[in-house]
PyMOL Python script that loads the backbone (N, CA, C, O; Angstrom):
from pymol import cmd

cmd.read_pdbstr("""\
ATOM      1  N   UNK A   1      -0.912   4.759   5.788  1.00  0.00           N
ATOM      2  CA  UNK A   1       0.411   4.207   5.553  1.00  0.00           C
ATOM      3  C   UNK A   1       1.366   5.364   5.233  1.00  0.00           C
ATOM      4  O   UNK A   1       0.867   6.300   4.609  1.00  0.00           O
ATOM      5  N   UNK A   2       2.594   5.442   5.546  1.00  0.00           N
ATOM      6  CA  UNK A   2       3.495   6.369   5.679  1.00  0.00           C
ATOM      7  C   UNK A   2       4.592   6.083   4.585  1.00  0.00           C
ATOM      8  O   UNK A   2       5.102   4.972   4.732  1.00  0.00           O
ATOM      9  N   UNK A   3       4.872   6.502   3.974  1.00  0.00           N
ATOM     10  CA  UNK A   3       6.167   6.496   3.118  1.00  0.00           C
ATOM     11  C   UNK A   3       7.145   7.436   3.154  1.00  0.00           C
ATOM     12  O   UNK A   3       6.999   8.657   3.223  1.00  0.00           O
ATOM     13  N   UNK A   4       8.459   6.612   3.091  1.00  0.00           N
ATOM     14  CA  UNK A   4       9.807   7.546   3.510  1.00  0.00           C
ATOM     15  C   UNK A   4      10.018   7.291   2.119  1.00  0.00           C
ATOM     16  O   UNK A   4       9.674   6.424   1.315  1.00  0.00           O
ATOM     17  N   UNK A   5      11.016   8.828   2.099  1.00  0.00           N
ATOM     18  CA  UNK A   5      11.589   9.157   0.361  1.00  0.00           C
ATOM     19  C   UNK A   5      13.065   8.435   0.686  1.00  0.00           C
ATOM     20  O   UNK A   5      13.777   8.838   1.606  1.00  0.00           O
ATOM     21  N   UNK A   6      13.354   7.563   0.009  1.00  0.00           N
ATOM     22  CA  UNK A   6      14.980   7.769   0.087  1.00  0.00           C
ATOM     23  C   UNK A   6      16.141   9.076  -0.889  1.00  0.00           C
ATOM     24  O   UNK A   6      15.512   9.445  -1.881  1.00  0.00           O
ATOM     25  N   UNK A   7      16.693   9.349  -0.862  1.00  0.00           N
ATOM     26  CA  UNK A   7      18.131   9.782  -1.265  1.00  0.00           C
ATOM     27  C   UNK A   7      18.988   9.258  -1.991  1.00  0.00           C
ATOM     28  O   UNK A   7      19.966   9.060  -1.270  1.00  0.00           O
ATOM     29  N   UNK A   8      19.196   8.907  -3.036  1.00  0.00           N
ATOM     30  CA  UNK A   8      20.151   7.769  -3.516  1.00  0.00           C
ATOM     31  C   UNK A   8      21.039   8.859  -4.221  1.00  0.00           C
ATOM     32  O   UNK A   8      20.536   9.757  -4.896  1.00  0.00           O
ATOM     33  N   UNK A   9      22.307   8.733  -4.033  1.00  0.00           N
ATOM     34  CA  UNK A   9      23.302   9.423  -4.571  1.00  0.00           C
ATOM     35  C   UNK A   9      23.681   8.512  -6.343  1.00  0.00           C
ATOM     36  O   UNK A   9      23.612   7.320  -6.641  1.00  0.00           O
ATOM     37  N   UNK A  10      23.992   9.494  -7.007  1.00  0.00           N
ATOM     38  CA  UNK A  10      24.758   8.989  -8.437  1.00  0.00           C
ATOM     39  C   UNK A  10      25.721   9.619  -8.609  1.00  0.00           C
ATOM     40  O   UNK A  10      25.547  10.834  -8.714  1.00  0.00           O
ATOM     41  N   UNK A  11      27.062   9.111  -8.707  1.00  0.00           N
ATOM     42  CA  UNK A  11      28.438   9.591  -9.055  1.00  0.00           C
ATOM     43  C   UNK A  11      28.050   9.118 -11.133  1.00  0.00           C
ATOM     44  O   UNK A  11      28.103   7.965 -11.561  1.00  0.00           O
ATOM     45  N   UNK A  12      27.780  10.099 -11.820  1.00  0.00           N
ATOM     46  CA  UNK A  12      27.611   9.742 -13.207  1.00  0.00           C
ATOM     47  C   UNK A  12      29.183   9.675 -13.644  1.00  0.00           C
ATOM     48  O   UNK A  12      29.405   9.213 -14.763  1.00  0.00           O
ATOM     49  N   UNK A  13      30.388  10.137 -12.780  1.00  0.00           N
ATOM     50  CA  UNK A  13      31.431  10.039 -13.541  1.00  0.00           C
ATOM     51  C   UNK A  13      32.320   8.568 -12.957  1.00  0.00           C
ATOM     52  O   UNK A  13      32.247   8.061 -11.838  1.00  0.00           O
ATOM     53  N   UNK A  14      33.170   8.113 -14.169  1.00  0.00           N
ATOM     54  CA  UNK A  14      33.692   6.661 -13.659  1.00  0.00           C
ATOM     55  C   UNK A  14      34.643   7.176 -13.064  1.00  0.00           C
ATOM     56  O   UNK A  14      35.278   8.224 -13.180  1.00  0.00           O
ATOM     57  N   UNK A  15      34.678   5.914 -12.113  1.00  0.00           N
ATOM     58  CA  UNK A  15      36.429   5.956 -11.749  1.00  0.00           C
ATOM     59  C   UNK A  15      37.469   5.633 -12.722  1.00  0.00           C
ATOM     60  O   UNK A  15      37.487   4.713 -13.539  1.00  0.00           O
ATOM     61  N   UNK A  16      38.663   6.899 -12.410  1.00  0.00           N
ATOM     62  CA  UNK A  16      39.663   7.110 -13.256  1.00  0.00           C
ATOM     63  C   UNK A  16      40.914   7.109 -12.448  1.00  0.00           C
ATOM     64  O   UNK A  16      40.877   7.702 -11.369  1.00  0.00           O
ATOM     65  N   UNK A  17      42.082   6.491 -12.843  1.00  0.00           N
ATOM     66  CA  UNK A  17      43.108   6.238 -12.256  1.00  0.00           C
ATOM     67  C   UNK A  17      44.201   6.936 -12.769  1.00  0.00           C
ATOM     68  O   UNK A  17      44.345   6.733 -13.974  1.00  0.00           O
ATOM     69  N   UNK A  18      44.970   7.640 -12.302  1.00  0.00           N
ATOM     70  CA  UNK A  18      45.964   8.835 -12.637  1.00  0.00           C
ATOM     71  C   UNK A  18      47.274   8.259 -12.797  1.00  0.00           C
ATOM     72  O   UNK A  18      47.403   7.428 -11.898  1.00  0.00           O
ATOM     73  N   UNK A  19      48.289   8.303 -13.502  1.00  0.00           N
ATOM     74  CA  UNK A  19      49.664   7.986 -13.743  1.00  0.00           C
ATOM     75  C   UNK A  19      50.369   9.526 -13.018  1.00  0.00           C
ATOM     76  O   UNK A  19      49.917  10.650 -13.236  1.00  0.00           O
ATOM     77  N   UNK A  20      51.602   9.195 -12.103  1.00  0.00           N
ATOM     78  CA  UNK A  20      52.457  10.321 -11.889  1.00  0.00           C
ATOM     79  C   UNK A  20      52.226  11.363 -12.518  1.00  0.00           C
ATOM     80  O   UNK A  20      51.841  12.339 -11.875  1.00  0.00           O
ATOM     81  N   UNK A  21      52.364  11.444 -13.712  1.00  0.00           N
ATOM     82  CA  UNK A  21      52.948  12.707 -14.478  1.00  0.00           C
ATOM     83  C   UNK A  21      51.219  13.450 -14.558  1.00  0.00           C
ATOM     84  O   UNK A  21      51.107  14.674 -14.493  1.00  0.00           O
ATOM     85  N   UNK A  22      50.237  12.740 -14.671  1.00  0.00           N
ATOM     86  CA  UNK A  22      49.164  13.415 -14.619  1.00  0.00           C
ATOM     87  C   UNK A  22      49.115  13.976 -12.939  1.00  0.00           C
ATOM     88  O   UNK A  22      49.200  15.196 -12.790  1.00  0.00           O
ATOM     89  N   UNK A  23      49.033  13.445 -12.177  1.00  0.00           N
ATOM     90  CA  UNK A  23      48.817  13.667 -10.437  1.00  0.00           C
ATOM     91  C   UNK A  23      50.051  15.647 -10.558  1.00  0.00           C
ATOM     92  O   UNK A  23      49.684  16.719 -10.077  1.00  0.00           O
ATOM     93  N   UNK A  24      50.853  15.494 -11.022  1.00  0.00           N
ATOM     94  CA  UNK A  24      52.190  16.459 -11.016  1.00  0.00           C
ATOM     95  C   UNK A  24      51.093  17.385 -12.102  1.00  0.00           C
ATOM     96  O   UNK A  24      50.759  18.529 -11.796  1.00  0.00           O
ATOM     97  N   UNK A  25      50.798  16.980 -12.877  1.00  0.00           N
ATOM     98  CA  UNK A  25      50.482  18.662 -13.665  1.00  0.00           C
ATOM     99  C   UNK A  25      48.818  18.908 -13.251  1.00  0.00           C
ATOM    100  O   UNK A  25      48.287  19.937 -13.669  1.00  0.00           O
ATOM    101  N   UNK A  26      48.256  18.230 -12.671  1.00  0.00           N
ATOM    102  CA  UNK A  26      46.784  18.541 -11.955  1.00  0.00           C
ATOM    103  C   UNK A  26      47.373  19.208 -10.516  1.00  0.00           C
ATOM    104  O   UNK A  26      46.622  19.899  -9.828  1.00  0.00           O
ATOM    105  N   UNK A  27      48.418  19.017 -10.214  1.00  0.00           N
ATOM    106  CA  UNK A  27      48.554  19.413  -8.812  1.00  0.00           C
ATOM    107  C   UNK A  27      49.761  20.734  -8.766  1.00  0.00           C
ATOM    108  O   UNK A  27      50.003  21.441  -7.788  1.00  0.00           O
ATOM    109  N   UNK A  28      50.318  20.798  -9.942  1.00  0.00           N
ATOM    110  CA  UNK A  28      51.144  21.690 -10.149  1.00  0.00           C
ATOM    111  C   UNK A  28      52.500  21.330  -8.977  1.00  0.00           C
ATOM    112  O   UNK A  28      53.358  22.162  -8.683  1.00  0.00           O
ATOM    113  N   UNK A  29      52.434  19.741  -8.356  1.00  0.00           N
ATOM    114  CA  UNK A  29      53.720  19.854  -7.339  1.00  0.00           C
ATOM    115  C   UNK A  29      54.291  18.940  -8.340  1.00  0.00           C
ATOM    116  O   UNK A  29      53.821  18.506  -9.391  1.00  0.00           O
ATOM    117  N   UNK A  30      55.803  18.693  -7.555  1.00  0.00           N
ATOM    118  CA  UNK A  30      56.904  17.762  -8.291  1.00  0.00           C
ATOM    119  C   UNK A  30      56.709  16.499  -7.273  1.00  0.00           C
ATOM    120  O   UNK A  30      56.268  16.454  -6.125  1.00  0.00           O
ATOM    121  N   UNK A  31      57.140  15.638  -8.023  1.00  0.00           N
ATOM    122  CA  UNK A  31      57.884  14.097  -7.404  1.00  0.00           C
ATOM    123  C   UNK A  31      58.144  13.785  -6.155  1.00  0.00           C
ATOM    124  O   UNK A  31      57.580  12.823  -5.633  1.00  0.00           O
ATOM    125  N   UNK A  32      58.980  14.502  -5.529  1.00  0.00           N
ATOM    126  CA  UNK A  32      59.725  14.558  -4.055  1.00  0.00           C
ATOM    127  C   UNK A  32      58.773  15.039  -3.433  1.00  0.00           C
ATOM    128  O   UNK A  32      58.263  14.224  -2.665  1.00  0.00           O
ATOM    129  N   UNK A  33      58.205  16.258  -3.439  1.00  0.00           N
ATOM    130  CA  UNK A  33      56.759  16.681  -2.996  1.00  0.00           C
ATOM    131  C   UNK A  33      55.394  16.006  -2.498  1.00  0.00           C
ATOM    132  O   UNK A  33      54.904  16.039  -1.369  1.00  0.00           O
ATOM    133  N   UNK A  34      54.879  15.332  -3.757  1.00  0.00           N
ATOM    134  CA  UNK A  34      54.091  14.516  -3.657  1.00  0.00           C
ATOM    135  C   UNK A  34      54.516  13.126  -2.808  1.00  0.00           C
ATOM    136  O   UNK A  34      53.589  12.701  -2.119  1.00  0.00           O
ATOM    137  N   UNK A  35      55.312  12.628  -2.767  1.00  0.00           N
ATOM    138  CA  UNK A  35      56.179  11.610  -2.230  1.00  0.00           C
ATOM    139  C   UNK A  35      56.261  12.014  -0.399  1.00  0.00           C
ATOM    140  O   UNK A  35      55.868  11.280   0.507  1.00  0.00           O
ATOM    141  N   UNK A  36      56.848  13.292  -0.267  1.00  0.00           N
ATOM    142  CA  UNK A  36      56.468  13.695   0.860  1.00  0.00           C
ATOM    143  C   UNK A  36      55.766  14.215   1.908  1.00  0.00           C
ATOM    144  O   UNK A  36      56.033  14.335   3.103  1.00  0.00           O
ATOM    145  N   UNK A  37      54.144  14.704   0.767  1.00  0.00           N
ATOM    146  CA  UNK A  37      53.194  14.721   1.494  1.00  0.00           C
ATOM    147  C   UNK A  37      52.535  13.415   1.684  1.00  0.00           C
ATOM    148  O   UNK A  37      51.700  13.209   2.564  1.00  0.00           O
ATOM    149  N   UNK A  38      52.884  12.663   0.948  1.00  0.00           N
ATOM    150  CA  UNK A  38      52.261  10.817   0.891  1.00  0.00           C
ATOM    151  C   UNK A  38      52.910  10.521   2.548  1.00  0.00           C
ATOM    152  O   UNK A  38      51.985  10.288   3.326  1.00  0.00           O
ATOM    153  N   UNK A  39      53.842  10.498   2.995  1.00  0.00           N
ATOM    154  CA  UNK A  39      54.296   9.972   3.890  1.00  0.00           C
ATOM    155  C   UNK A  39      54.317  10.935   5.333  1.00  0.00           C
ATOM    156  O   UNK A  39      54.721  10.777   6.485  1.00  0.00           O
ATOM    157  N   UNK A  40      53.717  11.891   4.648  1.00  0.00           N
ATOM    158  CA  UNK A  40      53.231  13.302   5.832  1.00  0.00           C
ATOM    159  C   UNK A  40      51.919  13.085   6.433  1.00  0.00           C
ATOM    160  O   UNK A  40      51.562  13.402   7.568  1.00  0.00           O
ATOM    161  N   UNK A  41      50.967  12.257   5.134  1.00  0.00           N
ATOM    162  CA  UNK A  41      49.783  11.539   5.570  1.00  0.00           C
ATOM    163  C   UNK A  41      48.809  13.019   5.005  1.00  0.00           C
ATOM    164  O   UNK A  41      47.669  13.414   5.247  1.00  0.00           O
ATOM    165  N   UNK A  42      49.811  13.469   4.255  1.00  0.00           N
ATOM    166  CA  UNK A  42      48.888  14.667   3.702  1.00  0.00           C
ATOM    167  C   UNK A  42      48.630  14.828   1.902  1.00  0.00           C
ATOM    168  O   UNK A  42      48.585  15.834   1.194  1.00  0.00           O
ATOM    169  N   UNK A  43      48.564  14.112   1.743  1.00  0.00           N
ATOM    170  CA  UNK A  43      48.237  13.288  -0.013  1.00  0.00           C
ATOM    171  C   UNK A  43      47.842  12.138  -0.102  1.00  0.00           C
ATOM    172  O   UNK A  43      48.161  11.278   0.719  1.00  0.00           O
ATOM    173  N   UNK A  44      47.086  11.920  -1.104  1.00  0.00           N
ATOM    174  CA  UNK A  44      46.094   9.956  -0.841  1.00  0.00           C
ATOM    175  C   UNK A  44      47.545   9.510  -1.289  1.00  0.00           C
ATOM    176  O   UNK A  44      48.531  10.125  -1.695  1.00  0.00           O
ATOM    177  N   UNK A  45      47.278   8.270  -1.061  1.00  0.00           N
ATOM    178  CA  UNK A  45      48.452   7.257  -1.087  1.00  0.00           C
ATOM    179  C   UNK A  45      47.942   6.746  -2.357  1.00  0.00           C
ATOM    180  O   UNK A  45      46.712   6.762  -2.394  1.00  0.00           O
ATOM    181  N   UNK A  46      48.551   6.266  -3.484  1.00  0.00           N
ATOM    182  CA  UNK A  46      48.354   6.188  -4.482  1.00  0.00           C
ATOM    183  C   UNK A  46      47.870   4.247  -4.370  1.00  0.00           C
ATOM    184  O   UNK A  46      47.619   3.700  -3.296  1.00  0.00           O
ATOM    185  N   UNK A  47      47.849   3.608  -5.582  1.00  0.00           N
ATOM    186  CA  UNK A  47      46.896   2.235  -5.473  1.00  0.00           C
ATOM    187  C   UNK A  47      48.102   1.242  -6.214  1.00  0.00           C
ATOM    188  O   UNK A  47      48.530   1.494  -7.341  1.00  0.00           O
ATOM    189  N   UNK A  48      48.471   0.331  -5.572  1.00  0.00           N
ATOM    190  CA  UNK A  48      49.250  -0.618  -6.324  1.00  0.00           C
ATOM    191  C   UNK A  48      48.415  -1.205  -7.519  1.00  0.00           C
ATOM    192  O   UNK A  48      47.223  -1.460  -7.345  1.00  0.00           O
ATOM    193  N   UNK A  49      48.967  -1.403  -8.616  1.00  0.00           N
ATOM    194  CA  UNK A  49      48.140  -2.002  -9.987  1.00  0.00           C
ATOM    195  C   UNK A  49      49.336  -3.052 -10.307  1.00  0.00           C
ATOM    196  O   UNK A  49      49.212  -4.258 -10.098  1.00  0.00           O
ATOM    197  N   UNK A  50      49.927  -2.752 -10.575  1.00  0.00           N
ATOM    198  CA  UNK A  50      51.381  -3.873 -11.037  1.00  0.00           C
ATOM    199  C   UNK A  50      52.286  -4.491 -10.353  1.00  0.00           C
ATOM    200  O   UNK A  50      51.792  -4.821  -9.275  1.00  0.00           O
ATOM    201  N   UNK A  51      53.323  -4.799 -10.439  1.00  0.00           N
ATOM    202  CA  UNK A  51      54.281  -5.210  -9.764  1.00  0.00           C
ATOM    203  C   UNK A  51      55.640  -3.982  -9.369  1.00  0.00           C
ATOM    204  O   UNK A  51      56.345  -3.645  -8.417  1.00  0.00           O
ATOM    205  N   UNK A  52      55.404  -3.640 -10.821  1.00  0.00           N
ATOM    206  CA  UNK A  52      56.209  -1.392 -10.694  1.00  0.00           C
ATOM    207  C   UNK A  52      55.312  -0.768 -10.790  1.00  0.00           C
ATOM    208  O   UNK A  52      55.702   0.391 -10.936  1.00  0.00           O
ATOM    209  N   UNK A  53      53.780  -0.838 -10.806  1.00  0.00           N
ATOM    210  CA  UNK A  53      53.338   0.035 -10.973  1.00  0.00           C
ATOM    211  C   UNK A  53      52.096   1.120 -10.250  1.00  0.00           C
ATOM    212  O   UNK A  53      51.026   0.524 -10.124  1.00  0.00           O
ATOM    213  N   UNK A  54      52.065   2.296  -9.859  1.00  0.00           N
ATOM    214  CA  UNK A  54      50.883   2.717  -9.191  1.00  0.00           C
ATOM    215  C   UNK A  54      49.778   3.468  -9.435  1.00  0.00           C
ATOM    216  O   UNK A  54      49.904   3.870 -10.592  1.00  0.00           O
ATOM    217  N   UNK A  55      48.733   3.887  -8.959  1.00  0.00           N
ATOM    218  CA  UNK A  55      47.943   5.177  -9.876  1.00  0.00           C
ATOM    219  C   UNK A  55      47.044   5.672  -8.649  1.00  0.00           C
ATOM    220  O   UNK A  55      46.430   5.013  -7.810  1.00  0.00           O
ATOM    221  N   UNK A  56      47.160   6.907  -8.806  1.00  0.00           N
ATOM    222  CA  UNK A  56      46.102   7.697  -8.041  1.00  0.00           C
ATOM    223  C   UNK A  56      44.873   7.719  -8.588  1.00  0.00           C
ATOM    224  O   UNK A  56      44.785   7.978  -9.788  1.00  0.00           O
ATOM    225  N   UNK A  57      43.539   7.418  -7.715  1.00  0.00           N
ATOM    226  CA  UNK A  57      42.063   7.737  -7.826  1.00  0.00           C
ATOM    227  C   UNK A  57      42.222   9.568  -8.306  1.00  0.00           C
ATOM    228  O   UNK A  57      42.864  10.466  -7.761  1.00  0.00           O
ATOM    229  N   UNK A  58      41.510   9.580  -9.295  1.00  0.00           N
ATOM    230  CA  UNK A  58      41.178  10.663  -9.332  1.00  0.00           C
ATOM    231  C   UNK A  58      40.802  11.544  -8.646  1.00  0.00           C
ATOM    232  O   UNK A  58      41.404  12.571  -8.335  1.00  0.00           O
ATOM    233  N   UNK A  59      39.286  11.040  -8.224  1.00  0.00           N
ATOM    234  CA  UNK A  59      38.320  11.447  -7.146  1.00  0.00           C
ATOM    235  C   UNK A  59      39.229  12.267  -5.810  1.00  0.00           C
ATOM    236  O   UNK A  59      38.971  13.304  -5.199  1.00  0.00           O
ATOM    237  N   UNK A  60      40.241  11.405  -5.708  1.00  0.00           N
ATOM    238  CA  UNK A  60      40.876  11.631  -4.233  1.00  0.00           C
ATOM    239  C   UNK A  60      41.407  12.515  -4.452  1.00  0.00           C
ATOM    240  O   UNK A  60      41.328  13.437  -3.641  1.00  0.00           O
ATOM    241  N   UNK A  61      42.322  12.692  -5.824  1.00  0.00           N
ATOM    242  CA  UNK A  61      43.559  13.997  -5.703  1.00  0.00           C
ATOM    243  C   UNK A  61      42.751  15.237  -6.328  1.00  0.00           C
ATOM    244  O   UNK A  61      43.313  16.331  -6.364  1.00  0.00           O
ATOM    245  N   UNK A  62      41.084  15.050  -6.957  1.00  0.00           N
ATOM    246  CA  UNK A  62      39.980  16.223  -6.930  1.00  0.00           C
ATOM    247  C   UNK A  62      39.910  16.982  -5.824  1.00  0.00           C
ATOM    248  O   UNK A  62      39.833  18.204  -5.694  1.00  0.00           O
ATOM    249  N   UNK A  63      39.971  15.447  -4.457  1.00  0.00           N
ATOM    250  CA  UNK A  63      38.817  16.093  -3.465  1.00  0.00           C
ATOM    251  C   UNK A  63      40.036  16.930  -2.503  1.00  0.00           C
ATOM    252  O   UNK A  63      39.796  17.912  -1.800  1.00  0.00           O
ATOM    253  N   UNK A  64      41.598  16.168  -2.695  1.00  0.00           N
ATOM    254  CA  UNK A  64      42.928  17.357  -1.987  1.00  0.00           C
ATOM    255  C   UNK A  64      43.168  18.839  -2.602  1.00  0.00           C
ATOM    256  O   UNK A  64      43.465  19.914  -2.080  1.00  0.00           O
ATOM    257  N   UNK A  65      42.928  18.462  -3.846  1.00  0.00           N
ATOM    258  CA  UNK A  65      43.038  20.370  -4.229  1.00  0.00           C
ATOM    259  C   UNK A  65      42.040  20.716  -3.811  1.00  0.00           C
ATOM    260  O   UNK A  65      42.233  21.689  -3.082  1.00  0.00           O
ATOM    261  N   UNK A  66      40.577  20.332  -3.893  1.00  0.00           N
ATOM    262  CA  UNK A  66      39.414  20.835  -3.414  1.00  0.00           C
ATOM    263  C   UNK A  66      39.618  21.890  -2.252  1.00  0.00           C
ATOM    264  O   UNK A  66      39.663  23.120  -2.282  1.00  0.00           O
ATOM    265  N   UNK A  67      39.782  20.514  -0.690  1.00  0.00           N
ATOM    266  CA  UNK A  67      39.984  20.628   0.207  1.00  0.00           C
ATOM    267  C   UNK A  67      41.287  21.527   0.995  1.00  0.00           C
ATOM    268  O   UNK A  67      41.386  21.854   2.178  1.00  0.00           O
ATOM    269  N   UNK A  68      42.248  21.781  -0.206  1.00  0.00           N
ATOM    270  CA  UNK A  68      43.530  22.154   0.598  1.00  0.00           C
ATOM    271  C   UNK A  68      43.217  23.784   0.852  1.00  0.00           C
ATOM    272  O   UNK A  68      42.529  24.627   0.277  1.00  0.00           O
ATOM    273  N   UNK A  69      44.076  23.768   1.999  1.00  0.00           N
ATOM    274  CA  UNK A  69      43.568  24.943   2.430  1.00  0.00           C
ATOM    275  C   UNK A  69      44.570  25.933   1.613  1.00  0.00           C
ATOM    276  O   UNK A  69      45.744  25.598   1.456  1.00  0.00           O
ATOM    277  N   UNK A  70      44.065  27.175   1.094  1.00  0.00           N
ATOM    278  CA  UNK A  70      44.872  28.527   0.408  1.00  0.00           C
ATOM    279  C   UNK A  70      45.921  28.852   0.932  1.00  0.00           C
ATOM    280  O   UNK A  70      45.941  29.577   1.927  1.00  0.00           O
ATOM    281  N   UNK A  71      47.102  28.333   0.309  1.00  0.00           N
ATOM    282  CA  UNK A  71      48.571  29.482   0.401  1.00  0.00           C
ATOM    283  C   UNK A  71      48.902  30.833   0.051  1.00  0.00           C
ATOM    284  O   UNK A  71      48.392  31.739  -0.608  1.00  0.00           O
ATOM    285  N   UNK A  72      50.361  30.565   1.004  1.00  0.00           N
ATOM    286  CA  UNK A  72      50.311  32.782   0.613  1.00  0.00           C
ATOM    287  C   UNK A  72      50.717  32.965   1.659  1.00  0.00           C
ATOM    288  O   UNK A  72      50.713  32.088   2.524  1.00  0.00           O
ATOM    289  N   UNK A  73      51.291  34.471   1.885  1.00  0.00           N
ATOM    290  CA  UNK A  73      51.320  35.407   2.184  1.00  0.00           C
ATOM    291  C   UNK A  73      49.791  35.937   3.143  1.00  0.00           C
ATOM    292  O   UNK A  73      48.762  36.289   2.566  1.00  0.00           O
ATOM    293  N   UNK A  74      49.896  35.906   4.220  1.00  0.00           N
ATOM    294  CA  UNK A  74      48.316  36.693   4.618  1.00  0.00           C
ATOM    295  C   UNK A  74      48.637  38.288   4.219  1.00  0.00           C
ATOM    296  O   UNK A  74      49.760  38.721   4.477  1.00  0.00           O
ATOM    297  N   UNK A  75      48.002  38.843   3.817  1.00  0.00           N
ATOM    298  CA  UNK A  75      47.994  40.412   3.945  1.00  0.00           C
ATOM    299  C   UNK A  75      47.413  41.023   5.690  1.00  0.00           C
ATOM    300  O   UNK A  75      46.245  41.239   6.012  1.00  0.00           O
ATOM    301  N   UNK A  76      48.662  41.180   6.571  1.00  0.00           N
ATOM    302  CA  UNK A  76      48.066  41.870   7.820  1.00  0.00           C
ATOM    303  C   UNK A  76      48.527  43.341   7.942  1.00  0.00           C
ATOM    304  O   UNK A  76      48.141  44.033   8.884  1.00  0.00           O
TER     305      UNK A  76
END
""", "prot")
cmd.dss("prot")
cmd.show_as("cartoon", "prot")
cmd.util.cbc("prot")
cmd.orient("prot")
């Protein structure tokens, strides 16, 4: 008889939901910024919770600084 191992992933950290002003000082951008990479399709789109109100997944605006590629100046 043969047995397969599975893989099971564990995220041990919860999901956490970000208010503006946190998303702005984790990301070091402003308002208009964030607003315009949202609609550039280049920032998560944040999560309706209220009727005024929204919040970014954590996870997501982790995995855009993660992922973003390095600014600058190239040195050629």
């Amino acid at each position: 008889m043969t047995q397969t191992a599975e893989t099971l992933v564990f995220n041990p950290s919860p999901l956490r939901l970000l208010k503006l002003d946190e998303v702005k000082a984790k990301t070091s951008l402003g308002s208009s910024t964030i607003y315009r990479y949202i609609d550039d399709g280049l920032f998560p789109r944040p999560r309706k919770v209220g009727a005024m109100a929204v919040r970014w997944l954590e996870s997501e605006v982790d995995d855009w600084i993660v992922n973003r590629p390095p600014t600058g100046r190239s040195s050629s």
